[in-house]
C-alpha positions as CSV (number, residue, x, y, z in Angstrom):
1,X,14.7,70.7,130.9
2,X,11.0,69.9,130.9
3,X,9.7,66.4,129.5
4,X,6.0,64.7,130.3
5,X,6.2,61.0,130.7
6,X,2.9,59.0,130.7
7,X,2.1,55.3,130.7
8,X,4.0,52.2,131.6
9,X,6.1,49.4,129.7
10,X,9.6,49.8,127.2
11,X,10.2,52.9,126.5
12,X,9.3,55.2,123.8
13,X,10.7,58.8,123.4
14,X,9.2,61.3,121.4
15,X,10.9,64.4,119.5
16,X,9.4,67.4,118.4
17,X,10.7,69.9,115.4
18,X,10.9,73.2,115.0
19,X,8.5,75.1,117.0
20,X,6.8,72.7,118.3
21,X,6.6,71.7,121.6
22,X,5.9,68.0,123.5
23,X,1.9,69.0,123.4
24,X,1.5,70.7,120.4
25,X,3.0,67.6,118.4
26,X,2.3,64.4,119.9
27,X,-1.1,65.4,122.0
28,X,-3.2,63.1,120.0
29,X,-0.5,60.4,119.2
30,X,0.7,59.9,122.9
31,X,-2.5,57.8,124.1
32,X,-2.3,55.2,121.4
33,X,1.1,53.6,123.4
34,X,0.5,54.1,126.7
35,X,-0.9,51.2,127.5
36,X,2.9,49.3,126.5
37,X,5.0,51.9,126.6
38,X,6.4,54.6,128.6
39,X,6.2,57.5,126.5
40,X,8.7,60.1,127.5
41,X,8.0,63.7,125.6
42,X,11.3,65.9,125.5
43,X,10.7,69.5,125.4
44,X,14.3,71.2,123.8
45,X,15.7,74.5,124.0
46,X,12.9,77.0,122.9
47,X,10.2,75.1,123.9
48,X,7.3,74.2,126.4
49,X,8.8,75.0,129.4
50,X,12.3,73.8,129.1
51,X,15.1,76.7,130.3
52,X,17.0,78.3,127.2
53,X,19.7,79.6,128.0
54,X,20.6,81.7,125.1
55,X,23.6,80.1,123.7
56,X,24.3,78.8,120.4
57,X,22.1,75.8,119.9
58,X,22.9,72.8,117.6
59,X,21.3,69.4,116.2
60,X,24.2,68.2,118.9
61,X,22.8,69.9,121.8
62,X,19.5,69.1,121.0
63,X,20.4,65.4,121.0
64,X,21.9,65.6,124.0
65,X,19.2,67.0,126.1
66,X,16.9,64.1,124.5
67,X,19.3,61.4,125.4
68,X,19.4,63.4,129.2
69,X,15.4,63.0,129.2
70,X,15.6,59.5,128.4
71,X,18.1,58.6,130.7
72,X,16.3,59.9,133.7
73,X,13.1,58.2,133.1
74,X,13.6,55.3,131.4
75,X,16.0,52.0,131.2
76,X,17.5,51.9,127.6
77,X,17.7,50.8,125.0
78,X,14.6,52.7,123.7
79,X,12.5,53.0,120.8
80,X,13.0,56.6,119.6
81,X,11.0,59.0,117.2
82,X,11.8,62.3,115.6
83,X,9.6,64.4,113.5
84,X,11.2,67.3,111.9
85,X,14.4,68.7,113.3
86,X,13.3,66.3,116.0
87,X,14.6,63.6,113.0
88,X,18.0,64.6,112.4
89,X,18.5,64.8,116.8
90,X,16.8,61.4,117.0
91,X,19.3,60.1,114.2
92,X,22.2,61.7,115.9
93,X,21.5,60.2,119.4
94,X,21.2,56.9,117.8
95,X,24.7,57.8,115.9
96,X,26.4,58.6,118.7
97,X,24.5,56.5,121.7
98,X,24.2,53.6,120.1
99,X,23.4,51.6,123.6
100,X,20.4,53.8,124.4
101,X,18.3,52.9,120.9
102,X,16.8,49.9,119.8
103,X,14.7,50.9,117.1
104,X,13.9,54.3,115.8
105,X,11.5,55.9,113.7
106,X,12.3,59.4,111.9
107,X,8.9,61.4,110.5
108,X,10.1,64.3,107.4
109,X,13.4,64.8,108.5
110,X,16.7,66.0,106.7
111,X,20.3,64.9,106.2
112,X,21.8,68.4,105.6
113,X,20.9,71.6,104.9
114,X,23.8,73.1,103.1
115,X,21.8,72.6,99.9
116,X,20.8,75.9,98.1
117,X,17.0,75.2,98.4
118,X,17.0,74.4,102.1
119,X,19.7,77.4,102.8
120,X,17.1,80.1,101.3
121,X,14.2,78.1,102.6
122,X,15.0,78.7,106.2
123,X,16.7,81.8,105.5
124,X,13.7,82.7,104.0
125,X,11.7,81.7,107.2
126,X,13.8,83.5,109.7
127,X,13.7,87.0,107.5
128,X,10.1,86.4,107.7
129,X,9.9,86.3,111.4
130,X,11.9,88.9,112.3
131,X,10.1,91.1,109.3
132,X,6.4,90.1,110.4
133,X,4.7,87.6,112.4
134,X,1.8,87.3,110.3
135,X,3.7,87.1,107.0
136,X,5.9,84.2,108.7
137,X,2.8,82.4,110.0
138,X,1.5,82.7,106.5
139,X,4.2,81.7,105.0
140,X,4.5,78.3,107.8
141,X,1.2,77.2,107.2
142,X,1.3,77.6,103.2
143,X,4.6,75.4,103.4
144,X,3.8,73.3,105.8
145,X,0.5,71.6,104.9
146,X,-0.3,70.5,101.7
147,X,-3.1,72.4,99.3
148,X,-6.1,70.1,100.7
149,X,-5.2,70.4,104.3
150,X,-4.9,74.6,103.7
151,X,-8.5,74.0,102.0
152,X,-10.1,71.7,104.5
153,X,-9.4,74.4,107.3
154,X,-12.1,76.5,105.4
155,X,-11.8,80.3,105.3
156,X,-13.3,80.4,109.2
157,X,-10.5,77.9,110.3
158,X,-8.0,79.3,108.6
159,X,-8.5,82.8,110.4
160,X,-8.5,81.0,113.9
161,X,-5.2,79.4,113.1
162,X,-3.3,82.5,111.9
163,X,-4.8,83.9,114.8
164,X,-3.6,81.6,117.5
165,X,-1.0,82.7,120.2
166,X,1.7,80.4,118.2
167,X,5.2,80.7,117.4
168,X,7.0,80.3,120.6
169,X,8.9,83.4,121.5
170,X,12.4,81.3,121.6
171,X,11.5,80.0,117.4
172,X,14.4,81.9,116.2
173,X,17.1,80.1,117.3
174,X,15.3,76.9,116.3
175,X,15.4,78.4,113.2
176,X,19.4,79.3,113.2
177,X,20.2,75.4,114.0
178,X,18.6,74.4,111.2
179,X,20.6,77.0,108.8
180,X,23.6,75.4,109.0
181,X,23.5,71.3,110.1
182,X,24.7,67.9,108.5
183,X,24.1,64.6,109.3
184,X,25.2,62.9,106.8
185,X,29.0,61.5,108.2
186,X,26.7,60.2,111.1
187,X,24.2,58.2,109.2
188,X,26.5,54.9,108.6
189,X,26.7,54.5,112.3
190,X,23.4,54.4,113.2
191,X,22.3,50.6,114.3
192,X,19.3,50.1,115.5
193,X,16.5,49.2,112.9
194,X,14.7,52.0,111.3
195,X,11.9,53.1,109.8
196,X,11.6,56.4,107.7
197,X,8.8,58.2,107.1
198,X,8.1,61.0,104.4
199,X,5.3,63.0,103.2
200,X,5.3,63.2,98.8
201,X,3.7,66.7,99.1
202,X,6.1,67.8,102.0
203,X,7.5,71.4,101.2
204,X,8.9,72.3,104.1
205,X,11.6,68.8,104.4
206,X,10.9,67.5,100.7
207,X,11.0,63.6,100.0
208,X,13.9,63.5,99.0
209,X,15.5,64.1,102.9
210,X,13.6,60.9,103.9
211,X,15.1,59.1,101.1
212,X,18.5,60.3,101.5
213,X,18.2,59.2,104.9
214,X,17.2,55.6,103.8
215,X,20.2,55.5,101.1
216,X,22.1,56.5,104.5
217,X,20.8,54.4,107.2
218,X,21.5,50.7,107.2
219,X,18.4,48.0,108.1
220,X,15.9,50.9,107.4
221,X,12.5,51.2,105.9
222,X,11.6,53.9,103.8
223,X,7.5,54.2,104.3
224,X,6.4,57.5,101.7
225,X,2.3,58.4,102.7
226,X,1.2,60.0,99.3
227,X,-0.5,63.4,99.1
228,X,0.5,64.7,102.5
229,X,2.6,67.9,103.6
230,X,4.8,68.1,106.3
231,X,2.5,69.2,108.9
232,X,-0.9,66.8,107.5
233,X,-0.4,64.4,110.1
234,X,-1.0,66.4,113.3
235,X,-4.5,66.5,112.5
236,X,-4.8,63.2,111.6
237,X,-2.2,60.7,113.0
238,X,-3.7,57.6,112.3
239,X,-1.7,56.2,109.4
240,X,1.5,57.7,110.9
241,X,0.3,55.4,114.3
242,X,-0.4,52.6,112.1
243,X,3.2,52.5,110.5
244,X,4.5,52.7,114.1
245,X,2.7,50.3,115.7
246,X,3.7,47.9,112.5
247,X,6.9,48.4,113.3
248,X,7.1,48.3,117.1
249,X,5.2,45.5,117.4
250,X,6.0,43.6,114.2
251,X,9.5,45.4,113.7
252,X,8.2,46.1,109.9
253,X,6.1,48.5,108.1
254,X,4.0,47.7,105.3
């Protein structure tokens, strides 16, 4: 398994989603906590330059290999942060490893995906991939970002991003995991404080996951950044590193 660690201080882990990668996520969030934290940046199954071995791959395993990276890096507990599927592993770690989280942050995740809408969404986005690149990528970045970050890409922009070398050959099975999860009898274990935050215009994990997760999870806060999609905030963290830095250093959001 691959991670990058940088800086020094308490440590803060760092979970990617689907297709993603340690890089490709947090690359411009990382150097706003270095200077208090050590920031450890877990690469699963599928991506960066982590081994995949092929097998079936679940939230569970995902989780694991994130509480593995922490371990070897860093004295728990930790402050821990999920974006994505990165959410619903970051939630299960802290379900099921209590001891090794003191305060976690989940960014657009999910509780379950046995709902009709989710089933054909990612059902929808795996057909795509195996059907046509283009059409999938397409179909990614229409979901994925709201109407005014699609626009503010400009038609120039927009043809450099669908041509880029991106999605990771390994997607697929990030994809599967996603088909069939639920989080939900894990939710009521979960200890450590927590903030939530969702996107109003997220397609891809609507609003309603994050609030679900804040109906679920006891001592959270449920933070929702109007007008963004799921994918808004790569571009420009800054409110999402506001919120966290509220709440790591204040233990609040407001």
């Amino acid at each position: 398994m691959h991670y990058d660690v940088d800086g020094h201080g308490d440590g803060l882990v760092l979970v990617h989603g689907t297709g993603g990668d340690s890089e490709m996520v947090f690359g411009n969030v990382v150097g706003h906590f270095t200077d208090s934290h050590t920031v450890v940046r877990p690469n699963f199954s599928g991506s960066g330059r982590t081994h995949d071995s092929g097998q079936v791959l679940t939230i569970g395993d995902v989780a694991d290999q994130v509480a593995a990276a922490t371990r070897a890096e860093v004295q728990g507990p930790v402050d821990l942060l999920g974006f994505s599927a990165g959410a619903m592993a970051a939630a299960t770690v802290a379900a099921e490893k209590p001891e090794l989280v003191r305060r976690l942050i989940l960014v657009a995740g999910l509780t379950h995906s046995t709902s009709p809408r989710e089933r054909l969404y990612f059902d929808t986005w795996r057909q795509l991939l195996a059907i046509d690149t283009q059409l999938f990528k397409r179909f990614t970045t229409l979901t994925g970002y709201s109407p005014a970050a699609v626009d503010r890409l400009g038609h120039d922009g927009l043809a450099r991003s669908l041509a880029n070398e991106w999605p990771p050959s390994d997607i697929a099975r990030q994809i599967e995991l996603l088909q069939d999860f639920d989080i939900r009898p894990l939710l009521p274990k979960i200890t450590a404080s927590t903030l939530i935050i969702g996107f109003t215009n997220d397609i891809m994990t609507p609003i309603e996951g994050s609030r679900q997760l804040h109906t679920a999870v006891r001592d959270s806060r449920l933070v929702e950044i109007e007008g963004q999609g799921h994918m808004d905030w790569l571009a420009d963290p800054s409110r999402v590193i506001e919120l966290i830095h509220e709440f790591l250093d204040r233990g609040e959001a407001k």
